[in-house]
Rosetta silent file (secondary structure, phi, psi, omega in degrees, C-alpha in Angstrom):
SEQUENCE: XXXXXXXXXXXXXXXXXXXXXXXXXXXXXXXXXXXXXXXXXXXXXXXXXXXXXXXXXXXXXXXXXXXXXXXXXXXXXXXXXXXXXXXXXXXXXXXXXXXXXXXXXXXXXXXXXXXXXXXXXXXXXXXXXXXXXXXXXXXXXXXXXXXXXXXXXXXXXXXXXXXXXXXXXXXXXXXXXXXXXXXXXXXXXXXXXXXXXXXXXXXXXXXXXXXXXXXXXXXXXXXXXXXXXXXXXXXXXXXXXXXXXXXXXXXXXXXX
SCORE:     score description
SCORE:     0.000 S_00000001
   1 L     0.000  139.755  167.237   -9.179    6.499   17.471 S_00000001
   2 L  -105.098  169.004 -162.217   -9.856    5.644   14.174 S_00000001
   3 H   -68.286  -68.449 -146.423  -10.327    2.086   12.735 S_00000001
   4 H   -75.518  -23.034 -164.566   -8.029    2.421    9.764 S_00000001
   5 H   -85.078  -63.657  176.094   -5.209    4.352   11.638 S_00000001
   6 H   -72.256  -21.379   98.389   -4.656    1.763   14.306 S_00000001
   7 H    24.843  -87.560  168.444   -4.572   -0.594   11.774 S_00000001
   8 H   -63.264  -48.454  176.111   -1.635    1.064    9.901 S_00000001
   9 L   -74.882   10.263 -169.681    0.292    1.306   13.063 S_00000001
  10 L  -113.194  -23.809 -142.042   -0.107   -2.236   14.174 S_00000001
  11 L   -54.870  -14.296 -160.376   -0.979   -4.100   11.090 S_00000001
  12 L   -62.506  -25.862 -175.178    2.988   -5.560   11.222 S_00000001
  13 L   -50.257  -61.168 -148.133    1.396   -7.234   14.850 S_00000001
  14 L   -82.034  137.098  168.111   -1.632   -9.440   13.526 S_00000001
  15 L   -64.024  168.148  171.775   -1.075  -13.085   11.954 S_00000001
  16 H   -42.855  -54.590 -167.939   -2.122  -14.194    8.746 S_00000001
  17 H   -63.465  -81.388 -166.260   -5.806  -15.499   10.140 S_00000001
  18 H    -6.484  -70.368  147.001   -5.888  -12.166   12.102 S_00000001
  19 H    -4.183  -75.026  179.393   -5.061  -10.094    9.252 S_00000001
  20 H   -54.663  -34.092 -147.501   -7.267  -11.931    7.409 S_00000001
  21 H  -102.544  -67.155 -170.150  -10.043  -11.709   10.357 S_00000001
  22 H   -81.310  -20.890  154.744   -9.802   -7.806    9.602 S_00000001
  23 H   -54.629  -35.008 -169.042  -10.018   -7.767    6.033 S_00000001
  24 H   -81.835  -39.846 -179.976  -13.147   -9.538    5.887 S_00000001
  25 H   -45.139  -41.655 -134.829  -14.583   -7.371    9.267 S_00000001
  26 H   -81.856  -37.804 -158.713  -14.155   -4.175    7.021 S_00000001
  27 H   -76.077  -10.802 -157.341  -15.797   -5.755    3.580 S_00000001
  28 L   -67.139  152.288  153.515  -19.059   -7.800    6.120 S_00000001
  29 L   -98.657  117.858 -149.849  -22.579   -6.006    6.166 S_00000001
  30 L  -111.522  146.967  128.346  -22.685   -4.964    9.954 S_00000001
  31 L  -130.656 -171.716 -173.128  -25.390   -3.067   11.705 S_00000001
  32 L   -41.764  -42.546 -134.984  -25.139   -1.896   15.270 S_00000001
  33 L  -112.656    1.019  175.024  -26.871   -4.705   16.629 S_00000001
  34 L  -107.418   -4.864 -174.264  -24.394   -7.496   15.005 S_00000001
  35 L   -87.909   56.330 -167.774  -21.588   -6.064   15.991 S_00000001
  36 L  -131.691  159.412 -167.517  -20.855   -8.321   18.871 S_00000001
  37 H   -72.449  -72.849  176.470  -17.439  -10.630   19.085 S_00000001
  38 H   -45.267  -26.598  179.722  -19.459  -13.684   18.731 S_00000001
  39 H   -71.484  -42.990 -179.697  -21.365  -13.001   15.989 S_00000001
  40 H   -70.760  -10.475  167.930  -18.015  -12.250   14.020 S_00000001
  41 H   -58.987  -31.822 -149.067  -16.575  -15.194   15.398 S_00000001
  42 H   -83.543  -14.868  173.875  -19.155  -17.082   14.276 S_00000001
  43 H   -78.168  -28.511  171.300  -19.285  -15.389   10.906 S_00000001
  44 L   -78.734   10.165 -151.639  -15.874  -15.548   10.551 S_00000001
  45 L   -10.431  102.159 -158.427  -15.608  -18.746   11.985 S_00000001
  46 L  -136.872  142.436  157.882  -12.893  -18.195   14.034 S_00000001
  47 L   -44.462  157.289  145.115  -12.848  -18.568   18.019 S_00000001
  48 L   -71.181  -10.062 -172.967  -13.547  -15.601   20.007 S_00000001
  49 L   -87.723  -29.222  161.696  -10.255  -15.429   21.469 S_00000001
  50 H   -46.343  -53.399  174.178   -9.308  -15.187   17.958 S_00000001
  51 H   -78.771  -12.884 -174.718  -10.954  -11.953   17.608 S_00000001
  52 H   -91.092  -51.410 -179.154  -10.259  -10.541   21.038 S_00000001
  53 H   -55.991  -29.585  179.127   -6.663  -11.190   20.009 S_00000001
  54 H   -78.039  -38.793  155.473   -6.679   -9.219   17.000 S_00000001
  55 H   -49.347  -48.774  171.433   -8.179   -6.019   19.042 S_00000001
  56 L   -69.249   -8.446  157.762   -5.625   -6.205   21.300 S_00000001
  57 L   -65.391  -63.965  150.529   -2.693   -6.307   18.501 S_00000001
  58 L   -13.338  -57.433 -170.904   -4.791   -3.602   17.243 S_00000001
  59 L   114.869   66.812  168.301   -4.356   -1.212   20.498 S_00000001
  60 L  -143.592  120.466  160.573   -7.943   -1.329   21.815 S_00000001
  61 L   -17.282  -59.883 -143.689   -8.379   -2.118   25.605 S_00000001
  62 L  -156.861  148.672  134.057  -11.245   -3.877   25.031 S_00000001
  63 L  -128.404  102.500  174.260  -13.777   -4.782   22.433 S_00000001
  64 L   -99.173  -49.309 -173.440  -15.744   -2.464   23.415 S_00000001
  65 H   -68.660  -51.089 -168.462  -13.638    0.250   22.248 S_00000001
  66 H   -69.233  -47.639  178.723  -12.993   -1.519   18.820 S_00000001
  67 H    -6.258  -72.994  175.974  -17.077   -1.772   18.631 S_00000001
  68 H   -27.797  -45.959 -166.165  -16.988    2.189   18.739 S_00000001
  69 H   -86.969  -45.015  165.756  -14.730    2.573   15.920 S_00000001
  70 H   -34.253  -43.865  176.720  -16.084   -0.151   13.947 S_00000001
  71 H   -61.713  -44.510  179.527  -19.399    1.761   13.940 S_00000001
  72 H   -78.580  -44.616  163.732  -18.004    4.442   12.994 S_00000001
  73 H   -25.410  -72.561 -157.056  -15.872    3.275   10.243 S_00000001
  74 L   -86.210   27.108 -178.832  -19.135    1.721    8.695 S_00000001
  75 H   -93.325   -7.290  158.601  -21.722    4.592    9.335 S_00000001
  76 H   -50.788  -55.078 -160.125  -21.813    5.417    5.516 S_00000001
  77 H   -78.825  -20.127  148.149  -23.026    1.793    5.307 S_00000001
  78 H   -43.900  -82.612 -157.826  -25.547    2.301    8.220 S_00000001
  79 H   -81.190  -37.184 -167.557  -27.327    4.954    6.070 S_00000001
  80 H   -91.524  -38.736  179.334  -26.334    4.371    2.614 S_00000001
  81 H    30.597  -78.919 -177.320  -27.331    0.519    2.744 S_00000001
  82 H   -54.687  -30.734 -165.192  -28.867    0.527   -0.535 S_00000001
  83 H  -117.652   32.765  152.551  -26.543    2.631   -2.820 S_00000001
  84 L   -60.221    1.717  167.749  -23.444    0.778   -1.499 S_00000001
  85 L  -114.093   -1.217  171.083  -22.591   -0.575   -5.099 S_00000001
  86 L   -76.262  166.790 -151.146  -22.639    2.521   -6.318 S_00000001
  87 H   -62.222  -52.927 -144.629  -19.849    3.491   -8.679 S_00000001
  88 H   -89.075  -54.175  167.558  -18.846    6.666   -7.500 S_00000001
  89 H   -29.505  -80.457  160.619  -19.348    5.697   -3.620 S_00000001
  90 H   -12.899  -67.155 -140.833  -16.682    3.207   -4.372 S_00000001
  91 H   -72.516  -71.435  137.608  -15.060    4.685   -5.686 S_00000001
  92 H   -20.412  -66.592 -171.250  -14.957    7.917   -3.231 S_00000001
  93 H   -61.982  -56.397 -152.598  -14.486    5.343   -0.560 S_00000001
  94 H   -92.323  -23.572  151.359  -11.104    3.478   -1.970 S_00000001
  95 H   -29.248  -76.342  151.564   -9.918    6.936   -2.619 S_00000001
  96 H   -55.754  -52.089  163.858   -9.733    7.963    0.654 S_00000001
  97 H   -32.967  -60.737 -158.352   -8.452    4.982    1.591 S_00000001
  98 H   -56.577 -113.172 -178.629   -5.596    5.134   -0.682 S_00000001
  99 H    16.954  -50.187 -150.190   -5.266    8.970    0.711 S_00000001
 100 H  -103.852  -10.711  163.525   -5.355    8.183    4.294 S_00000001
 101 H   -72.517  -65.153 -154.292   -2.642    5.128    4.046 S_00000001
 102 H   -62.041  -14.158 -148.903   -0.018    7.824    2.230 S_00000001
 103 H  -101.087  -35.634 -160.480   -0.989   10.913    4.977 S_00000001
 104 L  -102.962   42.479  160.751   -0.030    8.619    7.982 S_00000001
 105 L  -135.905  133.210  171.095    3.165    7.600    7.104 S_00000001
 106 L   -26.952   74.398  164.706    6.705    9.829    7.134 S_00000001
 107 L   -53.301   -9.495  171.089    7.387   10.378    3.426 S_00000001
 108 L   -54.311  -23.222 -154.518   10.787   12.110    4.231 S_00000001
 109 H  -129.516   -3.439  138.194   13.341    9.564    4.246 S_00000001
 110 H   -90.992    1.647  160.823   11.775    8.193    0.480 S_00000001
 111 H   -93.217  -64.103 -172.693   11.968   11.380   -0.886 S_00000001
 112 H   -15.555  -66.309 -165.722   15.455   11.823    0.526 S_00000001
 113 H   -66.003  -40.209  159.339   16.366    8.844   -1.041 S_00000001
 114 H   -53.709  -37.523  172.165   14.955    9.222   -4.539 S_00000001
 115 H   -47.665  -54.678 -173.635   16.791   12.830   -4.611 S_00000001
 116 H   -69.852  -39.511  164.947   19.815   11.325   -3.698 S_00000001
 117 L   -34.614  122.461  172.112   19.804    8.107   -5.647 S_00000001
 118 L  -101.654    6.349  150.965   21.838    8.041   -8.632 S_00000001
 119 E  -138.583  164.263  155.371   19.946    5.868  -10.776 S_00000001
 120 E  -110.392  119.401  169.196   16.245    4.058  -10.400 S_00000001
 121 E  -117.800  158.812 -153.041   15.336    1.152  -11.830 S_00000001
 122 E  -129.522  101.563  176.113   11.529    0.517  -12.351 S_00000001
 123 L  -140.042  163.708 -151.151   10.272   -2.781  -12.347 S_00000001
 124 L  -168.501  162.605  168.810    6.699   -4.311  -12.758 S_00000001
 125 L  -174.847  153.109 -172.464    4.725   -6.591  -15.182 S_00000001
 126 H    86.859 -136.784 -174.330    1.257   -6.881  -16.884 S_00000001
 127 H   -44.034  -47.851 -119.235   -1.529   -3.882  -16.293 S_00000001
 128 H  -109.799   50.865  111.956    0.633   -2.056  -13.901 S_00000001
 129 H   -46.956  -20.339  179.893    3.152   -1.250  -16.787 S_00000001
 130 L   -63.758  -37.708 -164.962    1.133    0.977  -17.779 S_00000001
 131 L   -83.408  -31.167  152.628    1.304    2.658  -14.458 S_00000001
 132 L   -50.122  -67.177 -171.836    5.255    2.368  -14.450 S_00000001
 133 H   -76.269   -9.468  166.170    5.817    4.079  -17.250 S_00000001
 134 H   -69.199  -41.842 -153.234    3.854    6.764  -16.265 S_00000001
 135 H  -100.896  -29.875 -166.735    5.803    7.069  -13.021 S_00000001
 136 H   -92.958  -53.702  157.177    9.213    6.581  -15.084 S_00000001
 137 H   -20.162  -51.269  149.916    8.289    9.281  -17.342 S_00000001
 138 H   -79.266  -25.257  163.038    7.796   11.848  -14.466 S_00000001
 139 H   -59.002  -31.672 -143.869   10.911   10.843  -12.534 S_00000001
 140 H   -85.877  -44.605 -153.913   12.864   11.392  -16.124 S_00000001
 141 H   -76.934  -51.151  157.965   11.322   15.001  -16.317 S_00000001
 142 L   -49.940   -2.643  160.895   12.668   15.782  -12.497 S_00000001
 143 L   118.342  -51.389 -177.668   16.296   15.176  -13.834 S_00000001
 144 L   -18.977   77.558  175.297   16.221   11.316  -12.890 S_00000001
 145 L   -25.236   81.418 -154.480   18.272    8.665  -14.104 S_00000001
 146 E  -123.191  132.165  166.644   15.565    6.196  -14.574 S_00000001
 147 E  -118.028  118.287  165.791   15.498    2.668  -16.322 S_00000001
 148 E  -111.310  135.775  137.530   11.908    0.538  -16.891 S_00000001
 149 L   -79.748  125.260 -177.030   12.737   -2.475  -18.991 S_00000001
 150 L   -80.224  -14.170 -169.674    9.185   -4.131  -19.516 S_00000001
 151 L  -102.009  133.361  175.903   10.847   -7.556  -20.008 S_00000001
 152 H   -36.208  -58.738 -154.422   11.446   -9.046  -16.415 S_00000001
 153 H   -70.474  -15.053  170.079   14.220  -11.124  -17.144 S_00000001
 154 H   -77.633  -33.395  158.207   16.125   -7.430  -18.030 S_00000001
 155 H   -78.595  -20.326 -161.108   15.287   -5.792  -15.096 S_00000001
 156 H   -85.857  -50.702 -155.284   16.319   -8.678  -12.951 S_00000001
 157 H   -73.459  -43.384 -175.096   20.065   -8.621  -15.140 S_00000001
 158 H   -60.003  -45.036 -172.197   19.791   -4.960  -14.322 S_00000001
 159 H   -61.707  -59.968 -160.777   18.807   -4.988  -10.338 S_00000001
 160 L   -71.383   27.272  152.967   22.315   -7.124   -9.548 S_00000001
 161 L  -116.754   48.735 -152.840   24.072   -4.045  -10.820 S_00000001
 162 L  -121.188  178.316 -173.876   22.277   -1.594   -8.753 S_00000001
 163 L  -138.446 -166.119 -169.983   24.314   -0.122   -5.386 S_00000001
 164 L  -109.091    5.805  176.476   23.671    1.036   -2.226 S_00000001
 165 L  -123.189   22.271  161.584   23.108    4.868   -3.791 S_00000001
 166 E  -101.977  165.004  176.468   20.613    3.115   -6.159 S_00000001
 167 E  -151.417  115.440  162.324   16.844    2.424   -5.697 S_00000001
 168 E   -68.387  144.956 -140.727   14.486   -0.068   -7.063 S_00000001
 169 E  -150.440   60.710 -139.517   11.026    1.032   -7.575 S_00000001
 170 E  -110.082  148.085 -174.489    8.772   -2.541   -7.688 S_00000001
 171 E  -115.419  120.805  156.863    4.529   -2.550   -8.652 S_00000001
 172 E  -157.748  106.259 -174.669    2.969   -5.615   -7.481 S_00000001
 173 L   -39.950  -66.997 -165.221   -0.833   -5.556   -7.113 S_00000001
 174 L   -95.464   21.945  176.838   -1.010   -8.734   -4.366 S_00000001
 175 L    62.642   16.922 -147.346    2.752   -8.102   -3.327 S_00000001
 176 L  -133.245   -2.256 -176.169    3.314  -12.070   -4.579 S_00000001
 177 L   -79.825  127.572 -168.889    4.463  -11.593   -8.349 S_00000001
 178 H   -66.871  -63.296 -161.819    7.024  -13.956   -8.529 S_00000001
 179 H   -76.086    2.794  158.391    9.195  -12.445  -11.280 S_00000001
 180 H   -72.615  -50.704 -177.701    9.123   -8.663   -9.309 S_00000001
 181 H   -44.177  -33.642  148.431    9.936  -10.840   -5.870 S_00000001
 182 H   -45.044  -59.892 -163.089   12.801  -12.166   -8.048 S_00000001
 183 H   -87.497  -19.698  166.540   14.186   -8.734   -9.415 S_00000001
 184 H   -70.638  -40.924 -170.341   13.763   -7.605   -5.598 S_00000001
 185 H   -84.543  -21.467 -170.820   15.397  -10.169   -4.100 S_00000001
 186 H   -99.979  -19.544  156.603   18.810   -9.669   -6.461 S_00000001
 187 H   -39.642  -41.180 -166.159   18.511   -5.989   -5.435 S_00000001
 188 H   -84.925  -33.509  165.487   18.787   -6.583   -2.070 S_00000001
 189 H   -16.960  -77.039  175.767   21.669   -8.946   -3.441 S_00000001
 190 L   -49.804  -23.688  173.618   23.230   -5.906   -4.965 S_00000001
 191 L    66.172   36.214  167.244   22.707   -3.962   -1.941 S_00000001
 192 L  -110.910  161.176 -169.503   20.573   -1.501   -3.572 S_00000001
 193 E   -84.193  145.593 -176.449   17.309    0.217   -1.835 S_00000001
 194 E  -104.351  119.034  141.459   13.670   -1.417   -2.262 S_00000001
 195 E  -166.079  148.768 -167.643   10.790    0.059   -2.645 S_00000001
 196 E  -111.576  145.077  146.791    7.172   -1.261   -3.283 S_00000001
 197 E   -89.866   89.906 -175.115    3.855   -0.472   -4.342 S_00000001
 198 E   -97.089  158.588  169.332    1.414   -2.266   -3.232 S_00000001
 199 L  -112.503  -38.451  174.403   -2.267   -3.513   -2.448 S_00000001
 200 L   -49.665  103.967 -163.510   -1.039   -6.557   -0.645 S_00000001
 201 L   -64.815  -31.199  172.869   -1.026   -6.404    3.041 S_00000001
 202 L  -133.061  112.610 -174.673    1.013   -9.323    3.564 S_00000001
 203 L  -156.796  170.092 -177.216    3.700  -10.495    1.491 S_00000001
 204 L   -81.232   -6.668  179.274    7.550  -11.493    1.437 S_00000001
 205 L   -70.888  -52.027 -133.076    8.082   -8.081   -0.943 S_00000001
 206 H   -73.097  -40.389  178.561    6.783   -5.833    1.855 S_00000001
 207 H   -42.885  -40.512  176.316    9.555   -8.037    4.525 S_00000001
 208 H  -106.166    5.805  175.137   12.224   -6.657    1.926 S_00000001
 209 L   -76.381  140.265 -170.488   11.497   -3.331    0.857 S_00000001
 210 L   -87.441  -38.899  176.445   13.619   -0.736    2.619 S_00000001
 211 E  -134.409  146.527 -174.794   10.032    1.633    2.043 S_00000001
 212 E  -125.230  120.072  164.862    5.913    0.519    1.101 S_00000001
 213 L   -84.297   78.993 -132.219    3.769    2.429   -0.244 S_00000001
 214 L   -78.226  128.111  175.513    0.114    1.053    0.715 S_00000001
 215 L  -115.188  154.876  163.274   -2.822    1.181   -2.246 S_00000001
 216 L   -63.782  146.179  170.657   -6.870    0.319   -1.325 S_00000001
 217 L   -91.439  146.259  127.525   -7.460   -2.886   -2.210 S_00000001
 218 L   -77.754  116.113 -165.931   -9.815   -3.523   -5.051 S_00000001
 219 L   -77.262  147.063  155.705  -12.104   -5.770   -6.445 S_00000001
 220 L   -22.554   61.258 -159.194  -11.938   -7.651   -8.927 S_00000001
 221 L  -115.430  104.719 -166.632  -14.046   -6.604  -12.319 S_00000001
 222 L    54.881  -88.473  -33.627  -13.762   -8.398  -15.864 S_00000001
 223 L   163.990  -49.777 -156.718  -10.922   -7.081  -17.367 S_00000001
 224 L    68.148   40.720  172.752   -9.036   -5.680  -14.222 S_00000001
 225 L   -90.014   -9.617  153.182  -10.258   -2.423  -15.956 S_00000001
 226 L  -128.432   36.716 -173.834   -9.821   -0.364  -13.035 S_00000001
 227 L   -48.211  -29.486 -160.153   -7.859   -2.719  -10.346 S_00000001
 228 L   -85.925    0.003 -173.684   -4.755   -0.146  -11.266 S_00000001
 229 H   -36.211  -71.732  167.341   -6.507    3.197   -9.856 S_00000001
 230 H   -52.944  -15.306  170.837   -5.295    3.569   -6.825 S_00000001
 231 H   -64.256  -53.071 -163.217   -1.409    2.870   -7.853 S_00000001
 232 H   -63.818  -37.184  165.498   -2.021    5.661  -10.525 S_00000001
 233 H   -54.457  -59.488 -173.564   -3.150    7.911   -7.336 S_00000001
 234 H   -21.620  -53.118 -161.648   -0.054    6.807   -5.287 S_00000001
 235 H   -75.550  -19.529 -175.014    2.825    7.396   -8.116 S_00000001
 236 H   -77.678  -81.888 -172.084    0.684   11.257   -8.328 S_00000001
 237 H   -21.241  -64.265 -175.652    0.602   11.815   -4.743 S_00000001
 238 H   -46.317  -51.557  175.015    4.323   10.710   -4.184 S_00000001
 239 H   -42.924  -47.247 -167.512    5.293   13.143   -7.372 S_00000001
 240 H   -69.469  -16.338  141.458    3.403   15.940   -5.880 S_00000001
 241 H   -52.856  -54.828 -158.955    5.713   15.435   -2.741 S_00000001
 242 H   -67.973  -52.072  179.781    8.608   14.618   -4.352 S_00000001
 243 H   -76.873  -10.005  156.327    8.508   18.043   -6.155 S_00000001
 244 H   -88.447   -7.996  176.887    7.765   20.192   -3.020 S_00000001
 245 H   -82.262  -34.613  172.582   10.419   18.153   -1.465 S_00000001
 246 H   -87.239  -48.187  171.058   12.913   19.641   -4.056 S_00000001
 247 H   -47.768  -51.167 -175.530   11.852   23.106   -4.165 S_00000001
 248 H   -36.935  -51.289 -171.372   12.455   22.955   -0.468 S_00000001
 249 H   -97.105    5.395 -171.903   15.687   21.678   -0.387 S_00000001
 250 H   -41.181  -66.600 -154.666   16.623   23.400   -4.017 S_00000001
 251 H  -108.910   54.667  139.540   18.862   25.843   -1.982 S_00000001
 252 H   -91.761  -35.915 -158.031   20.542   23.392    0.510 S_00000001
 253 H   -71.887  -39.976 -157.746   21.637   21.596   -2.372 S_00000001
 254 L   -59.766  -36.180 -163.914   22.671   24.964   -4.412 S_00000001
 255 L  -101.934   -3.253 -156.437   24.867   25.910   -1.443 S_00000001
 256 L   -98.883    0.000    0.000   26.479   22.428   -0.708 S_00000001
């Protein structure tokens, strides 16, 4: 099994501390010989039952089993010790991440729906406008009825006229941006389809989004100059789907 995999199917299981309990597991400096449920209770200070609980939400028998995987997860960081700040390791690393949240989940029934939709509205605020408008820009070029208004309070006026053959399209780095959670929540009003892009694992967006799209989390550096990477992979990846998803179905539609 892999660590990150069991993870994705479960994560919907584990409470907040839990949750929380496994974000911190993934970022600690481990070696083999630390890797025992007390020592993460005690670094996490958390009971052990705490941590026993969160394997078993997880799917693992025992941890014994999560040990394995743990190990494995982290065996760059076994060897690599020293150049673990490096850029491009990072780099490499939240890549894959990103990569290996979008591979394990069914992308079929969000393409469907973007084909089918007859308008998208695109809403977001700060950096990841940038990243919006990127993504509204390539929807427009596939034929797409697409509206981003950058001011909030326009997309919000916009959302409660959306339908149930409409789709919202929401960016929120920690899933917690009020005024998207706001333009989301009069969607669902409206009885139009949700869906977010996110880094947050847990948030009240991801509880309403009809589809989530999962980004590597990132740290924090000056600027936020490149907190928005992984988004900009996402909105590529999905496109590069979304247009083998229409050549596919080009001549269902043709013949319909």
């Amino acid at each position: 099994m892999a660590l990150l995999d069991q993870f994705m199917k479960n994560m919907d299981t584990l409470s907040e501390i839990e949750n929380q309990c496994f974000q911190k597991i993934l970022k600690m400096n481990l070696d083999k010989e630390t890797i025992t449920i007390q020592y993460l209770a005690d670094m996490l200070n958390v009971s052990t039952t705490t941590i026993y609980r969160m394997v078993k939400k997880l799917g693992y028998p025992s941890f014994k089993e999560f040990s394995y995987d743990l190990v494995f997860h982290k065996r760059k960081t076994f060897l690599q010790h020293q150049q673990i700040d490096d850029i491009e390791e990072q780099m490499k690393e939240q890549f894959l991440e990103t990569l290996n949240y979008l591979k394990n989940i069914d992308l079929n029934p969000l393409l469907q729906c973007i084909d089918q939709s007859h308008s998208l509205l695109i809403a977001s605020s700060g950096l990841n406008n940038n990243i919006a408008k990127i993504l509204a820009t390539k929807l427009s070029l596939m034929g797409k009825k697409v509206s981003f208004p950058e001011d909030p309070w326009i997309a919000f006026l916009e959302a409660s006229q959306l339908s149930s053959n409409d789709l919202l399209i929401a960016f929120s780095r920690d899933g917690n941006t009020q005024q998207v959670l706001n333009i989301i929540k009069n969607a669902k009003v409206s009885h139009g389809k949700v869906l977010l892009i996110t880094q947050g694992q847990k948030s009240q967006m991801k509880n309403l989004a009809d589809f989530v799209l999962m980004c590597a989390s990132e740290e924090e550096e000056g600027y936020n100059l490149d907190t928005r990477l992984q988004m900009h992979i996402c909105i590529n990846y999905l496109m590069k789907k979304m247009l083998d998803y229409k050549n596919n179905h080009k001549g269902v539609h043709d013949n319909v």
